[in-house]
C-alpha positions in Angstrom: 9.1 -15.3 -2.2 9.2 -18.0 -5.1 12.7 -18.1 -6.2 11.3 -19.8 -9.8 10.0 -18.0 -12.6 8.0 -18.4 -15.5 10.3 -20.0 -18.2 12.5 -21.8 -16.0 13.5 -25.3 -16.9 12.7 -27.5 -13.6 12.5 -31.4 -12.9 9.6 -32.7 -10.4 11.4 -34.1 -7.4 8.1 -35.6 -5.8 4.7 -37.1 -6.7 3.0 -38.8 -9.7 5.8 -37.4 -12.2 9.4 -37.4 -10.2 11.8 -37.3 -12.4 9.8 -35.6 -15.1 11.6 -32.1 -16.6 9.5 -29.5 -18.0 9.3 -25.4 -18.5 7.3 -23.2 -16.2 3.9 -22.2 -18.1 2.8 -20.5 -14.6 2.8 -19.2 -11.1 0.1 -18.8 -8.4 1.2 -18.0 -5.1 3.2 -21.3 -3.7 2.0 -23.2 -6.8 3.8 -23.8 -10.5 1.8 -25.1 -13.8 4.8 -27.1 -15.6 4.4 -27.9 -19.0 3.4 -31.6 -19.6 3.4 -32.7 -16.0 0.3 -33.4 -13.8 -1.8 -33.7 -16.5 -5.7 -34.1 -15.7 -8.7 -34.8 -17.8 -11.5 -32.0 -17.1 -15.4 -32.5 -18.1 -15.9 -29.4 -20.0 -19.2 -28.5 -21.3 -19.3 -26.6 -24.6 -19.9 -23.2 -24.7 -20.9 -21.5 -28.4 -20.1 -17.7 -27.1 -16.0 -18.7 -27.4 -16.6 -21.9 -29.8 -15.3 -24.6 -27.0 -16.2 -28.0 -27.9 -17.4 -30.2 -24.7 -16.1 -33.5 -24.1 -13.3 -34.5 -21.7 -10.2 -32.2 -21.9 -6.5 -32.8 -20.8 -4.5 -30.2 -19.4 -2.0 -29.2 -16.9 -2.7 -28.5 -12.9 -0.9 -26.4 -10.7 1.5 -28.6 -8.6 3.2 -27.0 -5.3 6.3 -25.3 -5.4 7.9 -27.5 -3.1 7.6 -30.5 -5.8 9.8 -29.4 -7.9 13.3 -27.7 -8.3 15.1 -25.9 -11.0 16.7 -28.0 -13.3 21.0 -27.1 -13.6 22.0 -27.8 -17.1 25.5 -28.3 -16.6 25.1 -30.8 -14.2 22.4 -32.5 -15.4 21.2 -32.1 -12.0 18.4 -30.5 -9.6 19.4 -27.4 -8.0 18.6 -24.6 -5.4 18.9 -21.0 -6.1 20.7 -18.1 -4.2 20.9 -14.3 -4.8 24.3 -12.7 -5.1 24.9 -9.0 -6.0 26.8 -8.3 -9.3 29.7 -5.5 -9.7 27.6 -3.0 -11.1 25.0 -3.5 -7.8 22.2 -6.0 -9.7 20.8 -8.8 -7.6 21.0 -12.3 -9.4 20.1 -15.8 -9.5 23.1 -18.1 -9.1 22.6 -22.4 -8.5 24.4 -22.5 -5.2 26.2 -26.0 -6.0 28.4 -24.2 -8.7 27.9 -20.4 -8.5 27.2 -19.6 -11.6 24.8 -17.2 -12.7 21.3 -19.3 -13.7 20.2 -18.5 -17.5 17.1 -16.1 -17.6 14.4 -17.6 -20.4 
């Protein structure tokens, strides 16, 4: 079970882009589409039904989950992500360096 979700700010912490920071676009499974990281170019040919253009596209791959971690604002920091139950019986996301309850986008 992916601890991330879609909208969550996150920082690459290996490959091509460590260091990079960037909001979750999407999840598949183990893997995360980060916005403006991993970028590849893509030979797309055109297609009139939709009105794509061909030529040589750039966008953004899916990159394993394990590549990147969620980015803790206050500490300017990468961090990992724990469950605690609230008082009224919710389960939440806290950053388990500080406790504090992580920001929902």
């Amino acid at each position: 079970m992916a601890k991330l979700r879609k909208g969550d700010q996150v920082i690459v912490i290996a490959g091509k882009d460590k260091g990079k920071q960037g909001t979750i676009l999407a999840l598949k499974e183990d893997r995360v589409k980060v916005e403006g990281i991993n970028i590849v170019k893509k030979h797309q040919k055109p297609n009139q039904m939709t009105g794509k253009a061909g030529g040589i596209v750039e966008q953004e791959a899916f990159l394993h989950i394990s590549n990147v971690a969620i980015f803790n604002a206050t500490t300017q920091k990468a961090d990992r992500i724990s469950y605690q139950v609230n008082a009224e019986g919710k389960k939440q996301r806290v950053y388990r360096s500080s406790g504090e309850v992580v920001a929902t986008a």
